[in-house]
KEMI-540545 format. One record per residue (C-alpha): residue in three letters; x, y, z; residue number from 0. Coordinates in nm, 2 decimals. Example, Ala and Ser with C-alpha at 12.3 -4.5 7.8 and 13.67 -1.06 7.14 Angstrom:
2
SEGU  resn      xx      yy      zz  resi
SEGU   ala    1.23   -0.45    0.78     0
SEGU   ser    1.37   -0.11    0.71     1
end
This chain:
364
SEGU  resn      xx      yy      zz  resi
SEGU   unk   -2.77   -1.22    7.57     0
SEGU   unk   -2.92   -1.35    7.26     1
SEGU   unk   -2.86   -1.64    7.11     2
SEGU   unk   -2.81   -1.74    6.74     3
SEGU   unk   -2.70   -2.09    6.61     4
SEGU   unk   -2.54   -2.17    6.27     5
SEGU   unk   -2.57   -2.52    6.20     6
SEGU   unk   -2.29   -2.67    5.99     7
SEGU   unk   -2.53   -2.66    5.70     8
SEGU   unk   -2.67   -2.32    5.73     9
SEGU   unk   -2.29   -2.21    5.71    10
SEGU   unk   -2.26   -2.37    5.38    11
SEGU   unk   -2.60   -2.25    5.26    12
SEGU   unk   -2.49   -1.87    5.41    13
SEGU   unk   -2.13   -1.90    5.18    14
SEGU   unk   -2.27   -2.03    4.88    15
SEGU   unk   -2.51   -1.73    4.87    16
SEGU   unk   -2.18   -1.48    4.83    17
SEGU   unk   -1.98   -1.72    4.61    18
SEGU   unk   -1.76   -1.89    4.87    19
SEGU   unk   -1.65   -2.24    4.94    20
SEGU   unk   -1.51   -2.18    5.32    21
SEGU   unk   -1.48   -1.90    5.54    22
SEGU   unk   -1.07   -1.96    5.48    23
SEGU   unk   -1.10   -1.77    5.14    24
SEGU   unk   -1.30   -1.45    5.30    25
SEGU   unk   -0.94   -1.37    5.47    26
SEGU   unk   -0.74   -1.48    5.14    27
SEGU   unk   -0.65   -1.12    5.10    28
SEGU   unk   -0.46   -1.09    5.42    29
SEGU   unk   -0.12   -1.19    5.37    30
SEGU   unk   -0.06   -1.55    5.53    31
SEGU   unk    0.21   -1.42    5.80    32
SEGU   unk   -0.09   -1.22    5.95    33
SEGU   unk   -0.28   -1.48    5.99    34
SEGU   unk   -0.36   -1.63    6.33    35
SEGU   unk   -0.30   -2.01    6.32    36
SEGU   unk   -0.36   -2.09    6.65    37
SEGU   unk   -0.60   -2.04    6.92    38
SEGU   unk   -0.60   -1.76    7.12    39
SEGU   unk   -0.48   -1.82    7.50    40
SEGU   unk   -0.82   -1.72    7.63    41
SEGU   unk   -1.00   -1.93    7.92    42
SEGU   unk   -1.34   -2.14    7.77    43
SEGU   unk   -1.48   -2.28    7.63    44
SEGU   unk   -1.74   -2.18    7.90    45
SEGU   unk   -2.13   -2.27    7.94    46
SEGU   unk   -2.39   -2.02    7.98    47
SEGU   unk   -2.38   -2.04    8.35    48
SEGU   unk   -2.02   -1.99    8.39    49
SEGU   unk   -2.05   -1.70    8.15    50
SEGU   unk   -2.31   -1.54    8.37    51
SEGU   unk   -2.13   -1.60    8.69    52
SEGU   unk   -1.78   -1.47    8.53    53
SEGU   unk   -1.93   -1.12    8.46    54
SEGU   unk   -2.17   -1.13    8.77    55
SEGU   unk   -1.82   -1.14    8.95    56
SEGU   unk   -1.64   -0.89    8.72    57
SEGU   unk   -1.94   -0.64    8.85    58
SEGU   unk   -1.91   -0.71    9.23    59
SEGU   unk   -1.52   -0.57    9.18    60
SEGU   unk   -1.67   -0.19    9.08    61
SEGU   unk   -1.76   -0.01    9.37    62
SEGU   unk   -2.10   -0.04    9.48    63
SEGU   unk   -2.29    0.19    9.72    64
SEGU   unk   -2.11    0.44    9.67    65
SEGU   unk   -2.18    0.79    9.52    66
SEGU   unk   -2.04    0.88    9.21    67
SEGU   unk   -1.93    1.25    9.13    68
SEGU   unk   -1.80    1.16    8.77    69
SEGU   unk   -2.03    1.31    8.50    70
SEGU   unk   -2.08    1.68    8.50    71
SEGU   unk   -2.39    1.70    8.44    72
SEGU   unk   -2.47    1.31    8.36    73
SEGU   unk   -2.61    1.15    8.66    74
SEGU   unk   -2.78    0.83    8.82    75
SEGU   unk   -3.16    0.92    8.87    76
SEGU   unk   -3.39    0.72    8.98    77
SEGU   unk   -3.66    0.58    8.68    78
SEGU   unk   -3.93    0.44    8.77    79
SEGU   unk   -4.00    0.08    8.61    80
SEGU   unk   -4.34    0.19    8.50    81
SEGU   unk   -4.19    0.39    8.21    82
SEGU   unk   -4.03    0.09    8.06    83
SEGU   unk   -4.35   -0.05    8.08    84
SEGU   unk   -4.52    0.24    7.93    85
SEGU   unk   -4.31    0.30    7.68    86
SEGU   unk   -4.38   -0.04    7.52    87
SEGU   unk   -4.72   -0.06    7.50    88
SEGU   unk   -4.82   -0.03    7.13    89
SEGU   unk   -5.00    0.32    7.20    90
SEGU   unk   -4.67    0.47    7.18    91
SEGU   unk   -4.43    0.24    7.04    92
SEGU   unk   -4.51    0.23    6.69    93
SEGU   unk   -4.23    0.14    6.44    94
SEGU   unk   -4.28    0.30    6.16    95
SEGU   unk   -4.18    0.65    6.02    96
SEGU   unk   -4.38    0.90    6.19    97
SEGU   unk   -4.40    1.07    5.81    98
SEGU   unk   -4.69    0.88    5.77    99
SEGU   unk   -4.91    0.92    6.02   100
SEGU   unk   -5.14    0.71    5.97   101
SEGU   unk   -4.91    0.42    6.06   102
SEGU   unk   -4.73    0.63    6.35   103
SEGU   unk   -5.00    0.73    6.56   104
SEGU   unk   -4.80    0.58    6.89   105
SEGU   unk   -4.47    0.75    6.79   106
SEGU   unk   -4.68    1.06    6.71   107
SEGU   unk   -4.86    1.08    7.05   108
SEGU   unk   -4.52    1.05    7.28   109
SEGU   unk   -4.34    1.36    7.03   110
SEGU   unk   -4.65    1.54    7.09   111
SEGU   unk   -4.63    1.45    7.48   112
SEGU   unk   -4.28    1.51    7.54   113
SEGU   unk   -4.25    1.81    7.33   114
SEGU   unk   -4.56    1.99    7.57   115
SEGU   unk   -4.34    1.89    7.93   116
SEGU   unk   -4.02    2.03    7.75   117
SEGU   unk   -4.26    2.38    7.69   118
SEGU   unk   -4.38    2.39    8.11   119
SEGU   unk   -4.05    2.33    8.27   120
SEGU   unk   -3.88    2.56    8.03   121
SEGU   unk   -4.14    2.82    8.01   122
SEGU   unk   -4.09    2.87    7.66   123
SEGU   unk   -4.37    2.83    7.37   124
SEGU   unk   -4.23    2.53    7.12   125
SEGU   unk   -4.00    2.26    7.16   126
SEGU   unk   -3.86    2.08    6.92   127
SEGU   unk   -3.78    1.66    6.94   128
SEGU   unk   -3.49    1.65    6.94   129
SEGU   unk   -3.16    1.69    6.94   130
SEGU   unk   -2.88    1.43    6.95   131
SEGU   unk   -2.74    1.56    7.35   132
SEGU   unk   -2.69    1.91    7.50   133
SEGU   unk   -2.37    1.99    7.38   134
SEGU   unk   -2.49    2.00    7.00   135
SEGU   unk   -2.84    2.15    7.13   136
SEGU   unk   -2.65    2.44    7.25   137
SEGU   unk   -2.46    2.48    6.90   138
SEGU   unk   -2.78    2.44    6.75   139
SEGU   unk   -2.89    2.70    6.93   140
SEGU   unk   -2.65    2.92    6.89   141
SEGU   unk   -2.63    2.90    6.46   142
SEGU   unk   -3.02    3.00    6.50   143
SEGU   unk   -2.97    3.29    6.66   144
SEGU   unk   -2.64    3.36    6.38   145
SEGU   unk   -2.91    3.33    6.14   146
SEGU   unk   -3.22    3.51    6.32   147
SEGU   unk   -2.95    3.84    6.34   148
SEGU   unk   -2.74    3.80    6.08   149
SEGU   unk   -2.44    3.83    6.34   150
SEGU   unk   -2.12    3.60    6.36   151
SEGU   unk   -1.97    3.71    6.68   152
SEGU   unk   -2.11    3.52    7.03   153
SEGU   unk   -2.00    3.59    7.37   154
SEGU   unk   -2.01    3.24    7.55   155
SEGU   unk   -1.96    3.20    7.99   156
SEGU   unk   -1.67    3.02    8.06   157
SEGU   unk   -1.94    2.86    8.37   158
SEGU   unk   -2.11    2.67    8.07   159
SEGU   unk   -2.02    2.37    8.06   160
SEGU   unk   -1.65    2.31    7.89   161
SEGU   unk   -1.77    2.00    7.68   162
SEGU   unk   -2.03    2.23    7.56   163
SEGU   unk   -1.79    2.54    7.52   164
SEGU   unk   -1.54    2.25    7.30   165
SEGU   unk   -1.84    2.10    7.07   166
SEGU   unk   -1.90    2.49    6.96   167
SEGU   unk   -1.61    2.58    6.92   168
SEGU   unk   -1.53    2.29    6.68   169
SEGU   unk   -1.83    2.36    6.47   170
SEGU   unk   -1.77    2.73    6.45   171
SEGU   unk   -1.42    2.68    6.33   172
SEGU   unk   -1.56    2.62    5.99   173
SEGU   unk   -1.88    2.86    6.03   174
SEGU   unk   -1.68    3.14    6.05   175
SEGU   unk   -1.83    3.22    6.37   176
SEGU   unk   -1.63    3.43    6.62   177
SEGU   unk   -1.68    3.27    6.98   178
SEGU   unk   -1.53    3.51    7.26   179
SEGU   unk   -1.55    3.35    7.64   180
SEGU   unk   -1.60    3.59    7.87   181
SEGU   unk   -1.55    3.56    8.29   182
SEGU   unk   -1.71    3.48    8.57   183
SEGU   unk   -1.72    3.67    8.92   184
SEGU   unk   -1.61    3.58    9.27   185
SEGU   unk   -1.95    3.40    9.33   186
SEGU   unk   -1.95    3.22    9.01   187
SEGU   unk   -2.18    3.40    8.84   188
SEGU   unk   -2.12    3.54    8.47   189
SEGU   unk   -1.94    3.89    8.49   190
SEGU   unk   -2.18    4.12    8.38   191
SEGU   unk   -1.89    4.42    8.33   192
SEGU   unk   -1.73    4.24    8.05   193
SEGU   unk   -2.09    4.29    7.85   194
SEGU   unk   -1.96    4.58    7.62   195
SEGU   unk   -2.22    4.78    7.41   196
SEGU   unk   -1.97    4.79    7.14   197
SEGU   unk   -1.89    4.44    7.19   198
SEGU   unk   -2.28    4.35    7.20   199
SEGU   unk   -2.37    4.56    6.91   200
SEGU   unk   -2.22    4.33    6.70   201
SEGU   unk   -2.33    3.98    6.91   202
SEGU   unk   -2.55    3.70    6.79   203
SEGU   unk   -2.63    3.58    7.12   204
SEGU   unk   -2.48    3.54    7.49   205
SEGU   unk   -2.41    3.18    7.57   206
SEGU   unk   -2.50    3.12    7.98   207
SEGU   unk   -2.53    2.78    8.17   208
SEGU   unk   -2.83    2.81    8.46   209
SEGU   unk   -2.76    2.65    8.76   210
SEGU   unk   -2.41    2.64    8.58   211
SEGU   unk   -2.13    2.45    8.60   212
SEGU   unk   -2.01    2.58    8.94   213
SEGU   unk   -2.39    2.47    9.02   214
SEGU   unk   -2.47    2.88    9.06   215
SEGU   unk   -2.79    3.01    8.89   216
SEGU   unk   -2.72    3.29    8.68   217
SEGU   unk   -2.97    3.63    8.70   218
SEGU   unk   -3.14    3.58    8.36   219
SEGU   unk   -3.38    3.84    8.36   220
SEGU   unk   -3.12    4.10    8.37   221
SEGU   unk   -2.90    3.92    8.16   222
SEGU   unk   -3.18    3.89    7.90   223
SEGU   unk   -3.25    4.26    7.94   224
SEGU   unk   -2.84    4.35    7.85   225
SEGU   unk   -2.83    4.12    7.53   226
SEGU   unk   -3.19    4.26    7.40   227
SEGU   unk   -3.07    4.61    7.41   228
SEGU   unk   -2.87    4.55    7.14   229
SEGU   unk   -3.08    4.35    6.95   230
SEGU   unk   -2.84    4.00    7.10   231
SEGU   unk   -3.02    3.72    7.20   232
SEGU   unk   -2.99    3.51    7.52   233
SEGU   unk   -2.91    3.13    7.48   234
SEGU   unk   -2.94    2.93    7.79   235
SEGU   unk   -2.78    2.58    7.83   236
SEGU   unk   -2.90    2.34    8.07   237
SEGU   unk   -2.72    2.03    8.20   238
SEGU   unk   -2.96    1.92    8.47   239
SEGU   unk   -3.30    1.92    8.33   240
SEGU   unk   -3.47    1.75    8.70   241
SEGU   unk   -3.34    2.15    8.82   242
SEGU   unk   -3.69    2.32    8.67   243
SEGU   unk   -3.81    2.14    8.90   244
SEGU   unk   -3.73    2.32    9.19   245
SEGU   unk   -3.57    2.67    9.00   246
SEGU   unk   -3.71    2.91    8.81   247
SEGU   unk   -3.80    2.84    8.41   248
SEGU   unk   -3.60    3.04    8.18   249
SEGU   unk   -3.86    3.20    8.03   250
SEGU   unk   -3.67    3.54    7.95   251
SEGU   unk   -3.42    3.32    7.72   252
SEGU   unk   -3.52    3.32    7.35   253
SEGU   unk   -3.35    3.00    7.29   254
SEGU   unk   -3.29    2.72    7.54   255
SEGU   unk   -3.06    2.41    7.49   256
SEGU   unk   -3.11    2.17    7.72   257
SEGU   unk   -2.98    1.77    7.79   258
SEGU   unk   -3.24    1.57    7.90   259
SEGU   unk   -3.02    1.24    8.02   260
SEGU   unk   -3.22    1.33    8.39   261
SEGU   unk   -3.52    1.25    8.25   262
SEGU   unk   -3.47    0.89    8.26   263
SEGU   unk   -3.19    0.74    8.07   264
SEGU   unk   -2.91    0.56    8.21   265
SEGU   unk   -2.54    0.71    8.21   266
SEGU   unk   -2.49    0.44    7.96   267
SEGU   unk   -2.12    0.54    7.99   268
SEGU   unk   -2.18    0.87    7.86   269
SEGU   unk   -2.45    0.83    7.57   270
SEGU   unk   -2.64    0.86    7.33   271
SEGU   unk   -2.87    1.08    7.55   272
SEGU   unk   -3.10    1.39    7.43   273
SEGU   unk   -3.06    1.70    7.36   274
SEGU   unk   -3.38    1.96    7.33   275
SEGU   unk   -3.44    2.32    7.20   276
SEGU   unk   -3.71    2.50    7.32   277
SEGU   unk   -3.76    2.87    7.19   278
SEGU   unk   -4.03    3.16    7.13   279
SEGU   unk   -4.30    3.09    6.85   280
SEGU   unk   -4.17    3.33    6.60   281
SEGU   unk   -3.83    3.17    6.62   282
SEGU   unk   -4.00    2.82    6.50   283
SEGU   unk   -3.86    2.84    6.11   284
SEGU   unk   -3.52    2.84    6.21   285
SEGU   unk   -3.53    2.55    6.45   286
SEGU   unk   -3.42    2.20    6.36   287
SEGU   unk   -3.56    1.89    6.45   288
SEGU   unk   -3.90    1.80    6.45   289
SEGU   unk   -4.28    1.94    6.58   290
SEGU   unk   -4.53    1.70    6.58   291
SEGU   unk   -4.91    1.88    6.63   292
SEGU   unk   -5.29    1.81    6.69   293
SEGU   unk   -5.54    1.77    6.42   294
SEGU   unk   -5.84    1.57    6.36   295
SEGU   unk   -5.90    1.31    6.08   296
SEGU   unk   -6.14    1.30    5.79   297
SEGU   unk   -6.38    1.17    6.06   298
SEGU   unk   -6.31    1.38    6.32   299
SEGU   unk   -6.09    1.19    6.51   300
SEGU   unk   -5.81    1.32    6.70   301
SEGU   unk   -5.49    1.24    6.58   302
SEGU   unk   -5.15    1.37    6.56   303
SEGU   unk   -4.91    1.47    6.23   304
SEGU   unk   -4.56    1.61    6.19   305
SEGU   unk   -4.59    1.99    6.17   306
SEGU   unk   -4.30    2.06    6.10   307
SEGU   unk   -3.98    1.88    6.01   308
SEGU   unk   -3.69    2.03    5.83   309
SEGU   unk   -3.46    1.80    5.66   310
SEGU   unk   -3.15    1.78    5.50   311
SEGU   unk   -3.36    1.63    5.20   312
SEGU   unk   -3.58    1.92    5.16   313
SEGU   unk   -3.29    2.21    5.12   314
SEGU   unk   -2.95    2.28    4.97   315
SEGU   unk   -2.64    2.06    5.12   316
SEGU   unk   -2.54    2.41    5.21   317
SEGU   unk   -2.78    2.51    5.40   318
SEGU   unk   -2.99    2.25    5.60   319
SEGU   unk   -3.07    2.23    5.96   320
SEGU   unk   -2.87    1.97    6.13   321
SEGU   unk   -2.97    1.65    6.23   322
SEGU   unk   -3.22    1.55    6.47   323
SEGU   unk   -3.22    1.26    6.74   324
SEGU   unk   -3.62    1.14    6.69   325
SEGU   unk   -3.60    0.84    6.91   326
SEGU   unk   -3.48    1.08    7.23   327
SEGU   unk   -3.86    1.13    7.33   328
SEGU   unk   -3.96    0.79    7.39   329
SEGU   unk   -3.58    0.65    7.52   330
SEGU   unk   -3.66    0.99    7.80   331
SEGU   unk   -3.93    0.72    7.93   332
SEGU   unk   -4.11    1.07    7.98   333
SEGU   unk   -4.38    1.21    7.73   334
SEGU   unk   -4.38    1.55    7.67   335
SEGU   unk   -4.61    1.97    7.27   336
SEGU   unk   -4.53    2.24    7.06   337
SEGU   unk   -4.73    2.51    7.18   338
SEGU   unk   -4.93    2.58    7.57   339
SEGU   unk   -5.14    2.89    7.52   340
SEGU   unk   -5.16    3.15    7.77   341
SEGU   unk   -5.38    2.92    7.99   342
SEGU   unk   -5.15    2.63    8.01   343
SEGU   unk   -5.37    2.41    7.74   344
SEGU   unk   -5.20    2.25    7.48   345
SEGU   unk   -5.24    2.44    7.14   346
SEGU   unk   -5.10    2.39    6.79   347
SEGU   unk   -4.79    2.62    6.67   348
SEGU   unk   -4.81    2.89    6.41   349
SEGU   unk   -4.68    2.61    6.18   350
SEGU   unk   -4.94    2.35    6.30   351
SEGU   unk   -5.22    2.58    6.17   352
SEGU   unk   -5.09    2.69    5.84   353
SEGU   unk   -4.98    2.34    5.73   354
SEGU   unk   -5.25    2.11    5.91   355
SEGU   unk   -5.27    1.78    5.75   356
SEGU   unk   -5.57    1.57    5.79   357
SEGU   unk   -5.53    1.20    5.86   358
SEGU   unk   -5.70    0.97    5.67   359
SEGU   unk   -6.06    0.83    5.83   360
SEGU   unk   -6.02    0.68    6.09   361
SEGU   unk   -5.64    0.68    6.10   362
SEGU   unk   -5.64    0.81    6.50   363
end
C-alpha cells in the first residue's frame, strides 16, 4: 500500500488553494441531519502490522488449493515472473503516446511484437492492438463484416459464449442489426442444417466459438466454405487463447475475435483483460484499433511507427471505429506484428507501405 501524509499544515495550505477555511464547509451543502457526527463503530485505529496481519487472515478463510471452475473462459494460468520483469525494462515500457514515435520506441516495439504472435497462433495475416476484452472483440468483429457486405442480418451459435452472445446483442439493438441464434447438435457442435441459403443470402457473417463453450471444436473449414457461398463471412470467437496452442489456427475465418486474459493476466475478478481482432489483409480498413509497423529512420535505423490507427478524432461521431484498449499488449506480459509473409517473416501490411513514416535520425 502506499503511503501519503498530510501534515496539519499542508491541509491548510491544500484548502486555501480552493477557497476554504476547513474541510467542515466542503460538506456545507449536505443538510446537517445527514451528517455523521460521530465515529463510525469500526475496530482501529490499527498499525501497519496489524493491518497486514488483518487481511493476511481474511485471505487464509478463501479456499486455497483448490481448483476453481468459476470463469468461462477466464482462468488461473501460470505467468512466469520473467514477464513482469520484462515488461519493465525501459525497452518496452515507454510512457509516452506511441503517436510520436520518436519518444515511444519501447511501446512501439511490444505492439509490433504482440501484434506478430496474435498473426501465428491465429493463422491470420494482421492483427490489430487491441481491443478492450473478447466480448466487444467479437462485436467488433461482427459490425466489420456488416460493413465489408453491406448486410444487417447475422446468424450467431448459441455454443458462443452467452456473455458474448449478451454484449452483441445490446449493441445491435441500436445498429439495427438483426442477430438470429441458431442451434447446436447432439455433440455440441453448431447445426449445420439450420444454415439456409435464403437465410445466408442475406447474412453478414456466421458468429461460431472454437473449442466453444461446451469446450467442442467446431469444423471451420466447412463452416467457412457454407458462409462464402453466399458471399457471408465467418467470425470466430475465441475464449481460451493458450488452445492454438495445441488445435488448429483458424485460418479459414475472415475475422477472428479473440480474449487474450490466458496470455498472462490475472482473473483480477473478471477484468480489464484484452480483447484482439485478427483478420485477412484486405479487410485492414475496416478494423479498429491500432497497427503499429517496421520502418527505418532518416539514418537507417530500424524503428517502429503507428501504421494505422483509426480514431474517433479523425471521422464523423457517426461513423468511427470503436475504441481500442492500447495498453492490453504489454499488460499480456507477452509481445506479439501486423503482417508474416508467406515464409513466416515478419513483413509490413498493405497500410504500412503506403503510409510509411520515417522516424527522425536516430530516433530507433
Amino acid at each position: 500500500m502506499r503511503y501519503l501524509p498530510k501534515s496539519p499544515s499542508e491541509r491548510q495550505e491544500m484548502l486555501a488553494a480552493i477557497g476554504t477555511r476547513s474541510v467542515e464547509e466542503l460538506f456545507k451543502s449536505i443538510p446537517e441531519k445527514f451528517r455523521l457526527r460521530a465515529p463510525l463503530d469500526l475496530p482501529g485505529p490499527l498499525s501497519e502490522a496489524e493491518i497486514i496481519q488483518y487481511f493476511q487472515a481474511r485471505a487464509a478463510e478463501n479456499a486455497r488449493g483448490y481448483v476453481s471452475f468459476l470463469g468461462a473462459g477466464v482462468y488461473q494460468h501460470l505467468r512466469s515472473v520473467a514477464a513482469d520483469a520484462l515488461i519493465q525494462r525501459g525497452e518496452f515500457l515507454t510512457s509516452y503516446t506511441p503517436y510520436q514515435a520518436e519518444f515511444a520506441q519501447g511501446t512501439l516495439t511490444a505492439i509490433f511484437e504482440f501484434q506478430t504472435l496474435m498473426c501465428q497462433i491465429t493463422g491470420q495475416e494482421v492483427a490489430n492492438a487491441s481491443m478492450y476484452d473478447g466480448s466487444t472483440a467479437l462485436t467488433e468483429a461482427v459490425l466489420m463484416a456488416e460493413r465489408l457486405t453491406g448486410r444487417r442480418h447475422v446468424l450467431v451459435a448459441r455454443s458462443v459464449h452467452p456473455e458474448y452472445r449478451q454484449v452483441l446483442t445490446t449493441y445491435a439493438k441500436n445498429l439495427g442489426l438483426e442477430i438470429e441464434e441458431i442451434g447446436y447438435t447432439a455433440s455440441g457442435q453448431l447445426d449445420r442444417a439450420a444454415l439456409k441459403p435464403e437465410t445466408l443470402a442475406r447474412t453478414a457473417a456466421v458468429v461460431v466459438q472454437s473449442p466453444n463453450f461446451f469446450g467442442i471444436l467446431e469444423e471451420l473449414p466447412a463452416l467457412a466454405e457454407v458462409a462464402h457461398g453466399s458471399g457471408a463471412l465467418l467470425v470466430t470467437a475465441i475464449t481460451e487463447a493458450v488452445s492454438l496452442g495445441i488445435v488448429r489456427p483458424p485460418a479459414e475465418a475472415d475475422i477472428v475475435a479473440m480474449e487474450g486474459q490466458a496470455f498472462g493476466i490475472p482473473p483480477s475478478y473478471g477484468g480489464p483483460y484484452v480483447g484482439v481482432i485478427a483478420t485477412r489483409e484486405k479487410f485492414v480498413r475496416q478494423m479498429p484499433g491500432r497497427l503499429a509497423g517496421q520502418t527505418t529512420d532518416a539514418a537507417g535505423n530500424r524503428g517502429f511507427v503507428l501504421t494505422l490507427h483509426p480514431r474517433t478524432t479523425h471521422s464523423p461521431r457517426e461513423g468511427h471505429l470503436q475504441h481500442l484498449h492500447q495498453r492490453g499488449p504489454l499488460r499480456s506480459g507477452r509481445h506479439h506484428s501486423p503482417v508474416l509473409d508467406r515464409k513466416g517473416r515478419l513483413a509490413r501490411t498493405g497500410a504500412a507501405k503506403s503510409r510509411q513514416s520515417p522516424l527522425r535520425a536516430g530516433g530507433t
